[in-house]
N, C-alpha and C positions, 0 to 999 in steps of 0.2 A: 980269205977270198973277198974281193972288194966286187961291191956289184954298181956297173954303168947300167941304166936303166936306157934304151934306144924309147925316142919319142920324135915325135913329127912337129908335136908342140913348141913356137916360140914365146918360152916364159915373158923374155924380155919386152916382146913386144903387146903382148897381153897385158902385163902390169901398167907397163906407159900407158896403154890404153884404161884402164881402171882409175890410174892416179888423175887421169884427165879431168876425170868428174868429178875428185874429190874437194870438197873446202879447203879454203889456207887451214883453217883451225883442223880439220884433219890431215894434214900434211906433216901438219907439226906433231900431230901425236903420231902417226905412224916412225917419224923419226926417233919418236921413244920408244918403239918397239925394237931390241939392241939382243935382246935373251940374256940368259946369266950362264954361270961355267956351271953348276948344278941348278937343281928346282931350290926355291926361296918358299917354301911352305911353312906357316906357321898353324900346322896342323896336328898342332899337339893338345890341342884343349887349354891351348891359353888365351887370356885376355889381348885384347893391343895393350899399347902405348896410355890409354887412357882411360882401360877399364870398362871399355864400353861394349867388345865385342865381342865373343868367345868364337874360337877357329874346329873346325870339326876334325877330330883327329882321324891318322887314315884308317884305324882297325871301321871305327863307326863307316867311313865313305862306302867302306868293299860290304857290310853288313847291309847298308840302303840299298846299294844298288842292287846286291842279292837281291832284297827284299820285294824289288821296285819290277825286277826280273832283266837278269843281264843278257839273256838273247835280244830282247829288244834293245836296251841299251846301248848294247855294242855293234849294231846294228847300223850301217851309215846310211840306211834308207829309211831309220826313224829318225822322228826329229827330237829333241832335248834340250828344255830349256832350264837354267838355271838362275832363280830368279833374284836370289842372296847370295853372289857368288865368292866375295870375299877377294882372296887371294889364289881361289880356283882347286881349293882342294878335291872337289867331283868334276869340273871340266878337266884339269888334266892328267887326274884316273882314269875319265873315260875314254878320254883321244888314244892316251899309252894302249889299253886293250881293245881298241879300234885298232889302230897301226898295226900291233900283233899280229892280228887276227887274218889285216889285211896282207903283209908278207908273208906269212904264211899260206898264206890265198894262192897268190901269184906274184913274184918277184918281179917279174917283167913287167908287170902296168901298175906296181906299188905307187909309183907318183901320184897317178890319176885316182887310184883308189884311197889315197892319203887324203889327198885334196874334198872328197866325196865326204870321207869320217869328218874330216873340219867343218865341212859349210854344211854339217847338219846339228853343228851343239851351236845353242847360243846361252849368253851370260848376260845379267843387268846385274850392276852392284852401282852404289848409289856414293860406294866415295870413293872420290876419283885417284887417290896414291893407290888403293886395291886394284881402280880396274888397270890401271898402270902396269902394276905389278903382277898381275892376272895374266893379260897380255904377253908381258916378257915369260912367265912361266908356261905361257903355250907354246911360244915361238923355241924354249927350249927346249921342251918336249920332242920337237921334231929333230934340232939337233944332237941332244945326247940320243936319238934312236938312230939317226942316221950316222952316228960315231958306231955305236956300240955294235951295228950291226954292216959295220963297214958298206955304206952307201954312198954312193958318188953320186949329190944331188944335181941333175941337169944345171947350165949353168942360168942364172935367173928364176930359178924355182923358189927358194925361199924368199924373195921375192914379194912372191904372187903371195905364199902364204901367210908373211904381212899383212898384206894388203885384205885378205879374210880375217885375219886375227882383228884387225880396226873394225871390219864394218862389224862382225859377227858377237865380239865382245864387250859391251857396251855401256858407256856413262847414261847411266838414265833411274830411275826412281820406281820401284814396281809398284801398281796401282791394287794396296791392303785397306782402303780406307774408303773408298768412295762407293756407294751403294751400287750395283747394278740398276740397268736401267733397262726394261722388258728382258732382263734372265740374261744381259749381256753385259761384260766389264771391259774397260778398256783395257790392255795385260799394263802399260807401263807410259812417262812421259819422259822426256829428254831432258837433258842437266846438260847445260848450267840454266835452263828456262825455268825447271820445277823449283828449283830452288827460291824464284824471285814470284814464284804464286801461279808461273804462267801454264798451264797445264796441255803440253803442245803431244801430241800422240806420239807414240813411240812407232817406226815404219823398220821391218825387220828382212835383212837382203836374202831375196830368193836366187843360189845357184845354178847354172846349169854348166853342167863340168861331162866334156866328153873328148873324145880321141883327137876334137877338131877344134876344141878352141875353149875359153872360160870366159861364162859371163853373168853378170847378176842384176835384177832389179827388185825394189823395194817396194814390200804390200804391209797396209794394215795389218794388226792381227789383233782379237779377240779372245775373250775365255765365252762362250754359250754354253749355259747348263740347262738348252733341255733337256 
């Protein structure tokens, strides 16, 4: 059984409206957002290409996030951030058991609730073929689920979720080194700026996703440990 989802929602015109605000330099990267025919996970516990970075294999991902406690995780009313994210071996374990959770939920407003599980993980990884490649492992997440489970995505929907896969998963540098300043750190800075010394804050897009339309603006964010 193939399932049509009825919405009131115009994706199409939603995204146009999102890509409006976007930079050329993210335009260009959303058009590298393509997906792949399966997930591209180097999530075996091996090195890259140059030795430099070991990948978390999946038995360890599903053992953290136990650990970490997966009611909350899976959860698309908490937020999750990933701050090493590699090539996304815990972003797109957690979306797949987000999405589940959510069909199983309700078929009927899976879109809307799909949408909800996305614009609440975010990712910073610091080298840019990962987040690239991160990216397109999200973007496929959604289509081998909307294959496997026979989903007629609205037309313009994936789309939209493009266009959160760019803002949501992110070239930027997480901030491990610099001292807190009165019990407060900055979380992360933007690339290709950090790179050149320029230490520009990181702003991370707040959703709001409802029966009636999708929209986002971008707020500082902190770590405070009082």
């Amino acid at each position: 059984m193939d399932w049509w989802i009825e919405t009131n929602m115009d994706y199409k015109k939603i995204t146009e409206n999102i890509k409006s605000g976007f930079t050329k330099d993210q335009l260009k990267s959303l058009d590298l957002i393509t997906g792949f025919d399966s997930l591209k996970l180097a999530n075996g516990g091996d090195n890259d290409a140059e030795g430099y970075q070991i990948f978390t294999p999946a038995f360890i991902v599903k053992d953290m996030v136990k650990a970490i406690g997966e009611k909350d995780v899976f959860n698309p009313d908490k937020t999750v951030l990933e701050p090493t994210s590699g090539d996304g071996a815990f972003t797109t374990y957690i979306l797949l058991r987000r999405l589940e959770r959510a069909f199983k939920e309700d078929k009927d407003e899976f879109e809307i609730q799909a949408l909800k599980c996305l614009s609440t993980i975010y990712s910073i990884e610091m080298d840019k073929d990962l987040i690239i490649k991160q990216r397109n492992n999200i973007l496929t997440v959604f289509t081998i689920f909307g294959r496997d489970h026979k989903i007629d995505y609205s037309d313009g929907y994936l789309d939209l979720v493009r266009c959160m896969i760019l803002t949501n998963f992110m070239w930027a540098m997480f901030n491990a080194d610099i001292p807190a300043t009165f019990l407060i750190v900055e979380v992360a800075y933007k690339m290709p700026e950090a790179e050149k010394g320029k230490m520009k804050s990181l702003e991370f897009p707040v959703w709001d996703i409802s029966g009636n339309g999708v929209t986002y603006h971008m707020e500082g964010a902190e770590i405070n440990y009082d």
